[in-house]
C-alpha positions, 0 to 999 in steps of 0.5 A: 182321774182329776190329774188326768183331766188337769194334764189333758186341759193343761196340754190342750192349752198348750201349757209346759209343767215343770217341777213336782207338789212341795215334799213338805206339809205345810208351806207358801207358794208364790206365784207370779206374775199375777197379772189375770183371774186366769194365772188361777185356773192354770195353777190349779189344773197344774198342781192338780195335774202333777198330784198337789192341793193347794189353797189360794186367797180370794177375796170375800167379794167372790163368795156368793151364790152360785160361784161362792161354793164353787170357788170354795170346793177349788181351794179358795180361802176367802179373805177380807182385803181391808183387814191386813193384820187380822189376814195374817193372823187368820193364816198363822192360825189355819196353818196351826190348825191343819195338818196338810196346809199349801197356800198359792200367794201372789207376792205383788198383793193385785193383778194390777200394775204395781211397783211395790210388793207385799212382804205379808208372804214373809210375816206369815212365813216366820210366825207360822215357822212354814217355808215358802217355795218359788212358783211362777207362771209364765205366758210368754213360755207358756211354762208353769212350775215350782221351782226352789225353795226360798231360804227366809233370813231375818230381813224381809226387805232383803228377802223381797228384793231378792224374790223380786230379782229372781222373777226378774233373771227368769223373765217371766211374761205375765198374760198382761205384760204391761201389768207386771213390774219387777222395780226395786221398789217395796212396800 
């Protein structure tokens, strides 16, 4: 029933799906650009729509009543934004503990304009030994989808650079354009 809401809403707005849930138990997905609270609403009716769960992070601010459990029950993990190790570790930890475990990641760390990513994606990837999946969310197209699996090496720069690159070839349009810079610049 709720994968036929998502695709109706989905359709209604006029969104195209592309791709399937990730095939593996526990894994990252990035999801850029991330420039609005909306690229949340539509990944969650899309990977509802096509038969996933994913969990997202949120930050702790938007826990408190009513819209805290509300949020929560949608997948929500809220997190401490001025913790940035402690972060990593509580993600390393929940994907130990759960057996099914799929978290949406924005690469940029804000919906405001940025030109250096976060390379936290990765931290987490390598020490909770999980793999990370390419999802994008494109407004101008108005195209969602996972598309490939992200092969990590040992060099996360070069790691982020090529992320970086690949939303770039896609060219993927933000729903605030001016508020998504693929620069080469890291973090």
């Amino acid at each position: 029933m709720k994968r036929r809401f998502c695709s109706f809403v989905l359709k209604c707005l006029r969104w195209r799906c592309v791709g399937t849930p990730v095939p593996v138990p526990k894994c990252l997905i990035l999801g850029a650009p991330h420039t609005s609270l909306w690229d949340f609403v539509i990944s969650k009716l899309f990977y509802t729509s096509i038969g996933g769960k994913a969990s997202v992070l949120v930050k702790k601010e938007f826990f408190f009543w009513p819209i805290g459990g509300v949020i929560r029950r949608m997948g929500a993990i809220p997190v401490d934004r001025s913790k940035g190790a402690p972060l990593v570790k509580q993600l390393v930890t929940a994907f130990q503990s759960y057996e099914t475990l799929h978290v949406a990641i924005a690469p940029e760390g804000t919906r405001k304009p940025t030109s250096k990513w976060k390379g936290g994606f990765h931290t987490i990837a390598k020490a909770a030994d999980i793999p990370v999946y390419l999802g994008y969310f494109d407004w101008g197209k108005r195209e969602i989808g996972i598309a490939e699996e992200l092969i990590l090496s040992d060099d996360q720069q070069a790691d982020l650079k090529y992320v970086r690159q690949w939303y770039k070839n896609r060219g993927v349009i933000g729903k605030y354009p001016k508020n998504f810079i693929t620069g080469t610049d890291l973090e």
